[in-house]
PDB file of N, CA, C and O in Angstrom:
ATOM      1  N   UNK A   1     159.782 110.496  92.813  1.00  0.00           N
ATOM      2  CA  UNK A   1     158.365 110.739  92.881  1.00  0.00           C
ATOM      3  C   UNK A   1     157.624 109.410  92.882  1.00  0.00           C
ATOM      4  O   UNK A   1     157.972 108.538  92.086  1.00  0.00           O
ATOM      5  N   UNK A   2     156.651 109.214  93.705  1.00  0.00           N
ATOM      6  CA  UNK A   2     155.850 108.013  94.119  1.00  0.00           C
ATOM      7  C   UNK A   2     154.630 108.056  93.124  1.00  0.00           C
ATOM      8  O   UNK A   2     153.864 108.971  92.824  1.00  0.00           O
ATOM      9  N   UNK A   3     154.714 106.833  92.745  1.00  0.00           N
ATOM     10  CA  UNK A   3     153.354 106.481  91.654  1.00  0.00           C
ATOM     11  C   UNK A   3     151.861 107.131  92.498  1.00  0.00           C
ATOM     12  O   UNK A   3     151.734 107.490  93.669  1.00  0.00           O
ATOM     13  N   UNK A   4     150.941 107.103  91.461  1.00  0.00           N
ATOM     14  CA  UNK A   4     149.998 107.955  91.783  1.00  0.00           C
ATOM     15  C   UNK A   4     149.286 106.609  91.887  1.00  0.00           C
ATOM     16  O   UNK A   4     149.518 105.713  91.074  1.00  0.00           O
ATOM     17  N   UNK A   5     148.351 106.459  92.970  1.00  0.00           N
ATOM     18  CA  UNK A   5     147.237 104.988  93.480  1.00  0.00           C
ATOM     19  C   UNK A   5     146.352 105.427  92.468  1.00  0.00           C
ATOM     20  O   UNK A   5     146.422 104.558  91.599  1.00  0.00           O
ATOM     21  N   UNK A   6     145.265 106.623  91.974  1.00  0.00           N
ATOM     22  CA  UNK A   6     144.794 106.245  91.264  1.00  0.00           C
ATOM     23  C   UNK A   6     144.752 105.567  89.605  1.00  0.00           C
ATOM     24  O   UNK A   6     143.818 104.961  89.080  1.00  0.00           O
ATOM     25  N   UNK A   7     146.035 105.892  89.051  1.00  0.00           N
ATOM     26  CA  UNK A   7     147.207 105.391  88.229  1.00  0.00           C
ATOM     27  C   UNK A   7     147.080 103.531  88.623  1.00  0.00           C
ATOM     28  O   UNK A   7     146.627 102.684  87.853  1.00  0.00           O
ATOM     29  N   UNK A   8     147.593 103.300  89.940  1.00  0.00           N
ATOM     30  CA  UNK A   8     147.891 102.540  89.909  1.00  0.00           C
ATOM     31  C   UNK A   8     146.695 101.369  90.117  1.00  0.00           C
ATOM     32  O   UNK A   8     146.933 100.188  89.865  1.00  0.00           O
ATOM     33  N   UNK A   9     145.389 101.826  90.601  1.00  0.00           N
ATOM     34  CA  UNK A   9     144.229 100.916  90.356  1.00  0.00           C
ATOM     35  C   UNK A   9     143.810 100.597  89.316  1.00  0.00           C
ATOM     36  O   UNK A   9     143.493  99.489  88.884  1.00  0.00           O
ATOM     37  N   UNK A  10     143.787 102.085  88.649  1.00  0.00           N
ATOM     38  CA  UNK A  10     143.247 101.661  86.935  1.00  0.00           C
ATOM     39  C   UNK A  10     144.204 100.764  86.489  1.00  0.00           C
ATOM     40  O   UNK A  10     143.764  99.703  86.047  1.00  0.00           O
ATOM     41  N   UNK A  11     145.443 100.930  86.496  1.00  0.00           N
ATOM     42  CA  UNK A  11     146.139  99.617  85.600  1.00  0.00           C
ATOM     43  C   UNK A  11     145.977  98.233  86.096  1.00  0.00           C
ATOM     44  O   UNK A  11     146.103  97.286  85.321  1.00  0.00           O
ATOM     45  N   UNK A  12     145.593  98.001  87.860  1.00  0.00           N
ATOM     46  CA  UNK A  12     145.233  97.038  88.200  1.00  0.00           C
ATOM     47  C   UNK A  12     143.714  96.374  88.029  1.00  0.00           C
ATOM     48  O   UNK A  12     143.522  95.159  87.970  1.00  0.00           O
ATOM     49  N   UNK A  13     142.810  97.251  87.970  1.00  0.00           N
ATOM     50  CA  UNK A  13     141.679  96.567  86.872  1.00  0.00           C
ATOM     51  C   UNK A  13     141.527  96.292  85.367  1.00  0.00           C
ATOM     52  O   UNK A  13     140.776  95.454  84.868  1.00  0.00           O
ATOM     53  N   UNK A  14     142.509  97.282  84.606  1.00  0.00           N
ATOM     54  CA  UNK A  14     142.458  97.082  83.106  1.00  0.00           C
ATOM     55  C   UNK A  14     143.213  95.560  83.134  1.00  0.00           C
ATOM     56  O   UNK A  14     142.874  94.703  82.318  1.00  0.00           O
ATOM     57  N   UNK A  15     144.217  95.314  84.101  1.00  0.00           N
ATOM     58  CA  UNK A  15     144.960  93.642  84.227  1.00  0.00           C
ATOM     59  C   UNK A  15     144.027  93.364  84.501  1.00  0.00           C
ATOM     60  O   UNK A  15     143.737  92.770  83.463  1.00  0.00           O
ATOM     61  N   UNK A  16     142.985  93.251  85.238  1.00  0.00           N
ATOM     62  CA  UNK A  16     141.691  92.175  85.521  1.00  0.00           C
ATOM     63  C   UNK A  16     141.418  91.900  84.614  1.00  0.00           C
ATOM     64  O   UNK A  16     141.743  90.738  84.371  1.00  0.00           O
ATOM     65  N   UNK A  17     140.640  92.669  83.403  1.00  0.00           N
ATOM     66  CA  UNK A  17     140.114  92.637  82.703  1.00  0.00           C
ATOM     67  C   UNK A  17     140.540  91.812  81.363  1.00  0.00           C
ATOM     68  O   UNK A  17     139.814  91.006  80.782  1.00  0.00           O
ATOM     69  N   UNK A  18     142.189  92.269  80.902  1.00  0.00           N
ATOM     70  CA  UNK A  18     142.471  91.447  80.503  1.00  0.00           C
ATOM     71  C   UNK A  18     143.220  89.446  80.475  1.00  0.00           C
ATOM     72  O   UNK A  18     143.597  88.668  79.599  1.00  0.00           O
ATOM     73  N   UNK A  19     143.059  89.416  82.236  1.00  0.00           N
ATOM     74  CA  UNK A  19     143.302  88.183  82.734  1.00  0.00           C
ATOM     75  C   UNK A  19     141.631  87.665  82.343  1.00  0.00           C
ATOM     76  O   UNK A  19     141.637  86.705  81.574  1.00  0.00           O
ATOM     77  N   UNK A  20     140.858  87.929  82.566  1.00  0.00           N
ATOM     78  CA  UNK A  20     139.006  87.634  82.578  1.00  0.00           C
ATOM     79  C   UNK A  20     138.854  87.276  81.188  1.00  0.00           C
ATOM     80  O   UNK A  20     138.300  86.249  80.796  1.00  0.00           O
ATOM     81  N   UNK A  21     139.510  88.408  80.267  1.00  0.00           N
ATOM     82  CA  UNK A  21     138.555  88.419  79.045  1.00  0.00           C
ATOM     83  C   UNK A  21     139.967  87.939  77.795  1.00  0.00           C
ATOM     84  O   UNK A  21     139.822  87.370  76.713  1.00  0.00           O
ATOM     85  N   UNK A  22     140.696  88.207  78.162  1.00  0.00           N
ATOM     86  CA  UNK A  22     142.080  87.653  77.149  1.00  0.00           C
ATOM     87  C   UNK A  22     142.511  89.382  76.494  1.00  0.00           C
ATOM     88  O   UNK A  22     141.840  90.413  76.445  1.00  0.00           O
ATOM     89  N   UNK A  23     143.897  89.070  76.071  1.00  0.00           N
ATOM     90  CA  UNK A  23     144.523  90.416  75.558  1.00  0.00           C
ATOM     91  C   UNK A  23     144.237  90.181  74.076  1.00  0.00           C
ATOM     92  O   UNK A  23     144.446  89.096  73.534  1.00  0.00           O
ATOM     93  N   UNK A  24     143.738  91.274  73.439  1.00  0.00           N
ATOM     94  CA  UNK A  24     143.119  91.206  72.409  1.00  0.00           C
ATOM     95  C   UNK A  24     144.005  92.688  71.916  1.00  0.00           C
ATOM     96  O   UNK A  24     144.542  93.390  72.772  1.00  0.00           O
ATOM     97  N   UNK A  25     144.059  93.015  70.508  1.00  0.00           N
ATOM     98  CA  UNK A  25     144.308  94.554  69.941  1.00  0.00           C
ATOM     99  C   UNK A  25     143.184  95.296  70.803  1.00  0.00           C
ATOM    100  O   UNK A  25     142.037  94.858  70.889  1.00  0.00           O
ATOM    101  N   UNK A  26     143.592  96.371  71.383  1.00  0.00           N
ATOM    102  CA  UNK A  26     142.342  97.570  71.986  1.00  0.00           C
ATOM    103  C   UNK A  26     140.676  98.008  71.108  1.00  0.00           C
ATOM    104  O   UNK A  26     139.605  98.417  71.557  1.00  0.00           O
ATOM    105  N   UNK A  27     141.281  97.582  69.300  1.00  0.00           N
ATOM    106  CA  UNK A  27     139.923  98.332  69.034  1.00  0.00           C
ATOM    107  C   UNK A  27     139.269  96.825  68.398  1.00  0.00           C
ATOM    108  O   UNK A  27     138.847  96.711  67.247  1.00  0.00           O
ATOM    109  N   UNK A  28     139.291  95.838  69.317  1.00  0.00           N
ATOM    110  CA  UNK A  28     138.729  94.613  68.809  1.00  0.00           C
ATOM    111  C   UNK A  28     137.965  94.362  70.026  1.00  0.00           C
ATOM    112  O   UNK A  28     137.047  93.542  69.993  1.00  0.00           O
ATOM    113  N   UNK A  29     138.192  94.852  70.860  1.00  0.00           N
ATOM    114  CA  UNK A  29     136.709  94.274  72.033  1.00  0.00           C
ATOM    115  C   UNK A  29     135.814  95.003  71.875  1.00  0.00           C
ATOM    116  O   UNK A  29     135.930  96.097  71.323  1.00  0.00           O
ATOM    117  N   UNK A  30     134.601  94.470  72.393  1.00  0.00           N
ATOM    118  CA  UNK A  30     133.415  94.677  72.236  1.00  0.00           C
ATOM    119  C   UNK A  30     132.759  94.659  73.605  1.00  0.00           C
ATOM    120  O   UNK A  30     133.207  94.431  74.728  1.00  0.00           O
ATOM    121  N   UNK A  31     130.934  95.135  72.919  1.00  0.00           N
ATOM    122  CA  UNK A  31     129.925  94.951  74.025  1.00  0.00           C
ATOM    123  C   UNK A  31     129.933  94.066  74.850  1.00  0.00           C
ATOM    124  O   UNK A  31     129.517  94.245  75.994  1.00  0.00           O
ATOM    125  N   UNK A  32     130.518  92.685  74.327  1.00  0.00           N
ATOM    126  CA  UNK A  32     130.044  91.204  74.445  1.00  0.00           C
ATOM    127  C   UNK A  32     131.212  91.049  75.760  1.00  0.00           C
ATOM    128  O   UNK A  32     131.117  90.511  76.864  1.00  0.00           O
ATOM    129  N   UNK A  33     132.291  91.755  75.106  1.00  0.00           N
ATOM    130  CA  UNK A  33     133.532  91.282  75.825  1.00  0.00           C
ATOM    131  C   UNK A  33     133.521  92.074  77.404  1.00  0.00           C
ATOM    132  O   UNK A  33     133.947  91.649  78.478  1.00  0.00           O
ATOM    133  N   UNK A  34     132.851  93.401  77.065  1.00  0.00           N
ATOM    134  CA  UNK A  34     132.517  94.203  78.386  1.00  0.00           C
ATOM    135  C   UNK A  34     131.091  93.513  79.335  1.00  0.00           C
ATOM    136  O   UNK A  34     130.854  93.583  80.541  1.00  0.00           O
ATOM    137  N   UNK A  35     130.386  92.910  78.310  1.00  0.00           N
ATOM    138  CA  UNK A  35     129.110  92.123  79.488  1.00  0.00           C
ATOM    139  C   UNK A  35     129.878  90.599  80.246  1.00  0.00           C
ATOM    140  O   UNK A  35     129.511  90.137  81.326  1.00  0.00           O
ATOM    141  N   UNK A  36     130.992  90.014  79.378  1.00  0.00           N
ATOM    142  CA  UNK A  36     131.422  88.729  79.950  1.00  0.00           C
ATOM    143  C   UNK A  36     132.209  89.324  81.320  1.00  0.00           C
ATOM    144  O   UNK A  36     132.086  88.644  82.339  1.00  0.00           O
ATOM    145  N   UNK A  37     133.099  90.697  81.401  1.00  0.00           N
ATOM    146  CA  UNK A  37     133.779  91.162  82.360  1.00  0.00           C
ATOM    147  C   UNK A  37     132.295  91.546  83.361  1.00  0.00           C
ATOM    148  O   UNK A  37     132.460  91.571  84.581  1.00  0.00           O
ATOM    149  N   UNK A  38     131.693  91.669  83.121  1.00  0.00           N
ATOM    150  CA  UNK A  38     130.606  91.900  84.037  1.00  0.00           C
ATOM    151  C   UNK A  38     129.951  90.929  84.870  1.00  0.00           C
ATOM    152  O   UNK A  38     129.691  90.943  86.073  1.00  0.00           O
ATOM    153  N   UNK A  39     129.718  89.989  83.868  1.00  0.00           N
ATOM    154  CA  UNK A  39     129.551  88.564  84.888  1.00  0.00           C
ATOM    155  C   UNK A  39     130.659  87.553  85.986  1.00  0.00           C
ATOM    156  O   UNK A  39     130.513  86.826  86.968  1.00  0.00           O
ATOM    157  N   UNK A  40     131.830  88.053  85.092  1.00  0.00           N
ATOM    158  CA  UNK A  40     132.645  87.427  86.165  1.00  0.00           C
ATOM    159  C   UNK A  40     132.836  88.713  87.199  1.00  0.00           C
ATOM    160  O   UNK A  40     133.563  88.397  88.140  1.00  0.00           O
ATOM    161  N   UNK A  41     132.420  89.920  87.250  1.00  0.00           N
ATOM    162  CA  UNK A  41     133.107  90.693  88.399  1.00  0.00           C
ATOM    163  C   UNK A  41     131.452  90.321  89.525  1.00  0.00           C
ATOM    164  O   UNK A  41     131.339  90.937  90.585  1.00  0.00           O
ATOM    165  N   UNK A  42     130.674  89.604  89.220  1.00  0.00           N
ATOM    166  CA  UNK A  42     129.455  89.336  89.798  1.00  0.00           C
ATOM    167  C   UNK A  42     129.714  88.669  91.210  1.00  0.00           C
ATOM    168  O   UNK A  42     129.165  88.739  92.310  1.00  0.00           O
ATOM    169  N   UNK A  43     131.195  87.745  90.491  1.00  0.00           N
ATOM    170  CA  UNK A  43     131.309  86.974  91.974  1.00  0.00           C
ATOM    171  C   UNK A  43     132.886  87.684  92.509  1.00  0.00           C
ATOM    172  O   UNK A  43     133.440  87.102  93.442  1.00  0.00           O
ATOM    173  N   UNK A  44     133.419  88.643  92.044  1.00  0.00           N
ATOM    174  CA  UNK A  44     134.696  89.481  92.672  1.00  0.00           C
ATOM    175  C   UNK A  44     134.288  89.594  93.751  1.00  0.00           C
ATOM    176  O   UNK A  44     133.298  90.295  93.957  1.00  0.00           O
ATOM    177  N   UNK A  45     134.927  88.942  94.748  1.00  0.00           N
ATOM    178  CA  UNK A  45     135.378  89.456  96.204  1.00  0.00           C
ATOM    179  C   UNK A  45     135.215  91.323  96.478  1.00  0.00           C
ATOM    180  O   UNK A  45     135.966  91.992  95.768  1.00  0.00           O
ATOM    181  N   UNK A  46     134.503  91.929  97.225  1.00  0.00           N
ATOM    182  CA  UNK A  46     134.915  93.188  97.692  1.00  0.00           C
ATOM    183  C   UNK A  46     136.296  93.217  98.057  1.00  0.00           C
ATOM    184  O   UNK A  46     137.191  93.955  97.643  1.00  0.00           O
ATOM    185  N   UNK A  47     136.326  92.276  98.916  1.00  0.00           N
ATOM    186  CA  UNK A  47     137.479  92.667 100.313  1.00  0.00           C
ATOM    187  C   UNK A  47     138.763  91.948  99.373  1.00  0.00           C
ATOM    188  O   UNK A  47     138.632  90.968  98.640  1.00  0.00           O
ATOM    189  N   UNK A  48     140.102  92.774  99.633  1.00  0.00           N
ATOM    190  CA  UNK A  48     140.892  91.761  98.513  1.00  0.00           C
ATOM    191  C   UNK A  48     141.488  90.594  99.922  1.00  0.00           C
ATOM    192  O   UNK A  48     142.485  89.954  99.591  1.00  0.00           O
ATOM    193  N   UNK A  49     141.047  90.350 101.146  1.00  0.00           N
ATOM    194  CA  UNK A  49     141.652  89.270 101.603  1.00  0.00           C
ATOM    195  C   UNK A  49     140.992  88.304 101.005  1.00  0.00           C
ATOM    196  O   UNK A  49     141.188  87.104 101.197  1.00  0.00           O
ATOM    197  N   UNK A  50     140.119  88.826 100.197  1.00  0.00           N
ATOM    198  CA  UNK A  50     139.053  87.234  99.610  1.00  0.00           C
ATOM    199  C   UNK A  50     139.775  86.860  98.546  1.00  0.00           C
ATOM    200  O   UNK A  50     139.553  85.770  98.017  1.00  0.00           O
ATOM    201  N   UNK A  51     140.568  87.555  98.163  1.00  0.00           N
ATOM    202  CA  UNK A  51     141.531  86.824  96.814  1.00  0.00           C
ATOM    203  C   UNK A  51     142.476  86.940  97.013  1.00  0.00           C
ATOM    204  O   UNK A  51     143.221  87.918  96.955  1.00  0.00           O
ATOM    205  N   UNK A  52     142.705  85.279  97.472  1.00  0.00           N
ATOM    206  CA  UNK A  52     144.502  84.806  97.072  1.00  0.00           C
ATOM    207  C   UNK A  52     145.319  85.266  96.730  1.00  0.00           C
ATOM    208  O   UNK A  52     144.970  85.746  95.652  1.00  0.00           O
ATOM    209  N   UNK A  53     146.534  85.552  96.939  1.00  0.00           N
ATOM    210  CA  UNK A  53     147.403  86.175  95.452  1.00  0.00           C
ATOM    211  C   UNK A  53     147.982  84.673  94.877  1.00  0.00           C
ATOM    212  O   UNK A  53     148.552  84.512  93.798  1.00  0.00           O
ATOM    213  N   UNK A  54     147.799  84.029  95.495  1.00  0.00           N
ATOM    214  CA  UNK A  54     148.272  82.375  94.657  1.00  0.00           C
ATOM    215  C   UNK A  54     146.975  81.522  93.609  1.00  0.00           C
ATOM    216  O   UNK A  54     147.167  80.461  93.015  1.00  0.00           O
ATOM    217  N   UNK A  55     146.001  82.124  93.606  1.00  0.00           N
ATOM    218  CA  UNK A  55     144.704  81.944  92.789  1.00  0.00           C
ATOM    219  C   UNK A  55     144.778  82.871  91.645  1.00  0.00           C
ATOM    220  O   UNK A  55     145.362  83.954  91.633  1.00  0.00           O
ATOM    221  N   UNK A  56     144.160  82.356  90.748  1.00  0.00           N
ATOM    222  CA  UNK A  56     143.939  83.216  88.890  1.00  0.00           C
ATOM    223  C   UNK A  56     142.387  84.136  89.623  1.00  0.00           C
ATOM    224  O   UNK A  56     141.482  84.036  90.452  1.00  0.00           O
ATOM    225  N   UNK A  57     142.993  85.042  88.539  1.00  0.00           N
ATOM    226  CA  UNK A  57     141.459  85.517  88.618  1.00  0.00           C
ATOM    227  C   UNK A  57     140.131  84.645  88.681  1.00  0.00           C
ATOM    228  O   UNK A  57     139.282  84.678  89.573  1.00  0.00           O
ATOM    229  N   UNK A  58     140.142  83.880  87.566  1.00  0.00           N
ATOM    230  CA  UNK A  58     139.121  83.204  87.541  1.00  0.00           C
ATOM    231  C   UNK A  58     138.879  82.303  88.012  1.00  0.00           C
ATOM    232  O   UNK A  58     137.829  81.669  87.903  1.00  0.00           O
ATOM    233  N   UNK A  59     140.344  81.911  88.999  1.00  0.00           N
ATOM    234  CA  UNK A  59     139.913  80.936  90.207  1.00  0.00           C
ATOM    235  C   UNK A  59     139.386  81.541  91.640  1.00  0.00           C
ATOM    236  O   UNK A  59     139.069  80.950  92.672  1.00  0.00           O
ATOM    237  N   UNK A  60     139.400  82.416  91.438  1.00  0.00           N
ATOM    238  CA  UNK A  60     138.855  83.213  92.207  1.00  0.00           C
ATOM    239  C   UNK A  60     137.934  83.864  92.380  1.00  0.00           C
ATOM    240  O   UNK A  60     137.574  84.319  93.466  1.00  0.00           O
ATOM    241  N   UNK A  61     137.118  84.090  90.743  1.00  0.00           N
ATOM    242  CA  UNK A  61     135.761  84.012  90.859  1.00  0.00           C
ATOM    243  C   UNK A  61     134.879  83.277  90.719  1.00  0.00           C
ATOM    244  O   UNK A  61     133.737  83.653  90.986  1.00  0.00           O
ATOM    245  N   UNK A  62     135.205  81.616  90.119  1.00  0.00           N
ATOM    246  CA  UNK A  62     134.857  80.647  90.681  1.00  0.00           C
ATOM    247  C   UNK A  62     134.617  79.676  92.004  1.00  0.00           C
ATOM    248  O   UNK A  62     133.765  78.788  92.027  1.00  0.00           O
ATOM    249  N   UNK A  63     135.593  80.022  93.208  1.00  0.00           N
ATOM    250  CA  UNK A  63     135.593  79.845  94.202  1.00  0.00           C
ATOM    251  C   UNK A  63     134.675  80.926  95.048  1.00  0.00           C
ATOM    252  O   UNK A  63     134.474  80.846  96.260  1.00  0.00           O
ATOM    253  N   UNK A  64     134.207  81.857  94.257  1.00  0.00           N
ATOM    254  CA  UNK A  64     133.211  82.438  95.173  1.00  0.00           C
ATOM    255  C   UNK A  64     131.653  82.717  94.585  1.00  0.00           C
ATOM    256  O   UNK A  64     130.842  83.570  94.944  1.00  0.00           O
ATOM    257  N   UNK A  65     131.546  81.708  93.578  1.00  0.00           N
ATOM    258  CA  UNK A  65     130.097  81.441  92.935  1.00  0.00           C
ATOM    259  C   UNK A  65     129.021  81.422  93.929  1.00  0.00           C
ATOM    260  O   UNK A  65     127.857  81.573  93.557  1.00  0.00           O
ATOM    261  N   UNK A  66     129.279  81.270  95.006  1.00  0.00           N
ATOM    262  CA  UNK A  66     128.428  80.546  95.894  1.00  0.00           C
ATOM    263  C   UNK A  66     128.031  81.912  96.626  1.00  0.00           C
ATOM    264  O   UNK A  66     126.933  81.984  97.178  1.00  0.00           O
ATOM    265  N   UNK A  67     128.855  82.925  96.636  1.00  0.00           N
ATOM    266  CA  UNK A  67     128.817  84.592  97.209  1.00  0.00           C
ATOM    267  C   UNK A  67     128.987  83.993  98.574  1.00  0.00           C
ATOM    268  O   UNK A  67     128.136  84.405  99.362  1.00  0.00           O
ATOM    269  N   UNK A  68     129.791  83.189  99.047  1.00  0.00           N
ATOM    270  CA  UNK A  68     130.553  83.463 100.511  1.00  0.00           C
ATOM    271  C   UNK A  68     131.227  84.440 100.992  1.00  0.00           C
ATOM    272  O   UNK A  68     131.333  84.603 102.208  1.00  0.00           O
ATOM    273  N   UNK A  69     131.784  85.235 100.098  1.00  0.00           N
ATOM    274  CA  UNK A  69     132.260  86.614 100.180  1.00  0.00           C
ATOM    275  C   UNK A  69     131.503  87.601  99.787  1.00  0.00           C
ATOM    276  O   UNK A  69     130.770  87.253  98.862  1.00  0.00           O
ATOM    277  N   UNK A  70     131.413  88.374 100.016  1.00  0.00           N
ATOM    278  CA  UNK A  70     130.502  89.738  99.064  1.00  0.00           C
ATOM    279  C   UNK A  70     131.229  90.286  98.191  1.00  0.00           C
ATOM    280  O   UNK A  70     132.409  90.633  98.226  1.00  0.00           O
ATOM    281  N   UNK A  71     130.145  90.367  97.085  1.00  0.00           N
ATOM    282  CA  UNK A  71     130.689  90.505  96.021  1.00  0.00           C
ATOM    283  C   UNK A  71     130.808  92.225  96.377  1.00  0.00           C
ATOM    284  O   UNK A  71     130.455  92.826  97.392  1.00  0.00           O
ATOM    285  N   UNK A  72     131.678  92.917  94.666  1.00  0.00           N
ATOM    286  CA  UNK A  72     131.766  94.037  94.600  1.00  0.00           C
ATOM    287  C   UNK A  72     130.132  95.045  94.922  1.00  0.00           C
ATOM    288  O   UNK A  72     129.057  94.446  94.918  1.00  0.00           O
ATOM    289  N   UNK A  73     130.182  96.165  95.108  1.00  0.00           N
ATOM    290  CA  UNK A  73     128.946  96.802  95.202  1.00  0.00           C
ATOM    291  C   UNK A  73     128.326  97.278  93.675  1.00  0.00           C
ATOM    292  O   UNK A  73     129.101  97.923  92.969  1.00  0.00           O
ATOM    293  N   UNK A  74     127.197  97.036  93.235  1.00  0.00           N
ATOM    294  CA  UNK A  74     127.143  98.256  91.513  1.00  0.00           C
ATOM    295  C   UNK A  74     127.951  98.999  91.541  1.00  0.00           C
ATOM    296  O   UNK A  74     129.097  99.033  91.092  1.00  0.00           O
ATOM    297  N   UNK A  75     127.122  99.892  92.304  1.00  0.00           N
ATOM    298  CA  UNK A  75     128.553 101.089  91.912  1.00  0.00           C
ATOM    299  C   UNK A  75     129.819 100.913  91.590  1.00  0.00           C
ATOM    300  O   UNK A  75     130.337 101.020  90.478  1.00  0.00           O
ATOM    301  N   UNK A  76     130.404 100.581  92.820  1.00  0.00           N
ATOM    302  CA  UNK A  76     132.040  99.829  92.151  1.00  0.00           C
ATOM    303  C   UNK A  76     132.315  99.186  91.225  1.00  0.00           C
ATOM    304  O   UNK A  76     133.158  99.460  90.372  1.00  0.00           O
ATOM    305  N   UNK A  77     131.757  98.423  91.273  1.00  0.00           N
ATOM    306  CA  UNK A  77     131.524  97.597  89.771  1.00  0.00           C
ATOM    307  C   UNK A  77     131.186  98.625  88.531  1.00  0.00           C
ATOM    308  O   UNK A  77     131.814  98.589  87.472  1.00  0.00           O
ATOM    309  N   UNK A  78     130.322  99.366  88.746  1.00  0.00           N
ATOM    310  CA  UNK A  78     130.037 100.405  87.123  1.00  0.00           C
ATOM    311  C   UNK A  78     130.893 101.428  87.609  1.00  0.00           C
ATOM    312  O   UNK A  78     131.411 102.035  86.672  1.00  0.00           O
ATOM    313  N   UNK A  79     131.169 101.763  88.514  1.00  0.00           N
ATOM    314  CA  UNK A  79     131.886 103.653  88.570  1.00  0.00           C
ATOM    315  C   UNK A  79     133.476 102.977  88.706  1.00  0.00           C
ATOM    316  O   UNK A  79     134.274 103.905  88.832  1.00  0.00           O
ATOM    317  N   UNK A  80     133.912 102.129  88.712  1.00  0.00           N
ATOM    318  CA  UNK A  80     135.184 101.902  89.595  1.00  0.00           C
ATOM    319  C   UNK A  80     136.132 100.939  88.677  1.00  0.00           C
ATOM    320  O   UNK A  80     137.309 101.074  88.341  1.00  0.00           O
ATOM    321  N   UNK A  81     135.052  99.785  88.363  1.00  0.00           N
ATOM    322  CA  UNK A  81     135.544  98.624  87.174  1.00  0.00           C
ATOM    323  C   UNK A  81     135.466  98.796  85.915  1.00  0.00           C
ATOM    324  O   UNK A  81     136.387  98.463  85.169  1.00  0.00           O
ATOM    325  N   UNK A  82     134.317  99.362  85.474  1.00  0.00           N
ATOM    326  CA  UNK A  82     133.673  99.194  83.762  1.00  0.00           C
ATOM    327  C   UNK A  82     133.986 100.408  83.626  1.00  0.00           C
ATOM    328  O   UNK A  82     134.280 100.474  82.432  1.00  0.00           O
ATOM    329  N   UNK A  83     134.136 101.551  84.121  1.00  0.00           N
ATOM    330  CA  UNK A  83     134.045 103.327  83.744  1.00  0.00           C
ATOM    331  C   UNK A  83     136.005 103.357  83.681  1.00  0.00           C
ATOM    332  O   UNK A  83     136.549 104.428  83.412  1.00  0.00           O
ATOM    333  N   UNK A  84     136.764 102.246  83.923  1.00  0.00           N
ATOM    334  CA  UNK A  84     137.740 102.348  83.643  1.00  0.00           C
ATOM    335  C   UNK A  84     138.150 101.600  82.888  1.00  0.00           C
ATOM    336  O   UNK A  84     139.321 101.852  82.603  1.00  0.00           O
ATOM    337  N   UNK A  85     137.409 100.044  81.973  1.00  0.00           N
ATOM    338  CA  UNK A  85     137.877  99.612  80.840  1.00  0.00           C
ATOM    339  C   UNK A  85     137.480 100.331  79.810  1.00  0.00           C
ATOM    340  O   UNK A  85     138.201 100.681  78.876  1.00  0.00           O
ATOM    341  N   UNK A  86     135.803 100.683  80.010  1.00  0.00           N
ATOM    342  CA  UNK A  86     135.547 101.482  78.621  1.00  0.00           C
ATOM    343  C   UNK A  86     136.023 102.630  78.689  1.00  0.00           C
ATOM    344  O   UNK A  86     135.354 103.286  77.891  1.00  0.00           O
ATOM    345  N   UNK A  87     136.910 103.401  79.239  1.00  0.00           N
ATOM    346  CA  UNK A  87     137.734 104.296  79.041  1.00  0.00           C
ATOM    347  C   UNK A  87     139.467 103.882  77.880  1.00  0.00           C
ATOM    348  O   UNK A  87     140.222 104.530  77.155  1.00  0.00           O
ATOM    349  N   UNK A  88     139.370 102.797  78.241  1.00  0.00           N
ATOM    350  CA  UNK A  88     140.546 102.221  77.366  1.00  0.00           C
ATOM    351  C   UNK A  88     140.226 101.593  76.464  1.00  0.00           C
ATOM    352  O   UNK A  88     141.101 101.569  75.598  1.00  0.00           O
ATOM    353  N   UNK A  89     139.085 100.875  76.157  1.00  0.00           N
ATOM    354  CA  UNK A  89     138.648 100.389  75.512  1.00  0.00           C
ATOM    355  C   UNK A  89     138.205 100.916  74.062  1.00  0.00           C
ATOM    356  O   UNK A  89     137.623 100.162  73.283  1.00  0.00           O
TER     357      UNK A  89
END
C-alpha cells in the first residue's frame, strides 16, 4: 500500500517547521515560535523549483528576500502551512 500525499505533505511541512524554528518537546512552542514560522514562510518560494534541494531552508528563504520568486499565497500559507503545525503543535 502506497503512502497517502496528504500524510506525506503534512510531515513535509511539520519538517519545515522544525528546520525554521528548531526541534523543541511539542508542548514547549509557542505563539512566538508560530509568528517566527510565519515570517520566514513570507519569503517561501511557491514553486518548489525555487528551492534547491542542495540549500537549507533558511538558505532558501534568505536567497529569496528580495521576492524574485513568489512567495507562498495566504491562504497556503494559513490553510496549508500553519493549520498543519498548530494541529501538532
Amino acid at each position: 500500500m502506497g503512502r497517502n500525499n496528504d500524510i506525506e505533505t503534512a510531515e513535509s511541512r511539520l519538517n519545515l517547521f522544525v528546520e525554521l524554528i528548531g526541534d523543541h518537546p511539542v508542548d514547549t512552542y509557542t505563539a512566538t515560535d508560530l509568528q517566527a514560522f510565519i515570517e520566514f514562510l513570507k519569503f517561501w518560494p511557491s514553486n518548489a523549483k525555487d528551492r534547491p534541494d542542495h540549500l537549507s531552508a533558511r538558505d532558501i528563504v534568505d536567497s529569496n528576500r528580495d521576492l524574485r520568486s513568489k512567495p507562498l499565497a495566504r491562504k497556503t500559507l494559513e490553510e496549508g502551512y500553519l493549520a498543519v503545525v498548530k494541529s501538532a503543535c
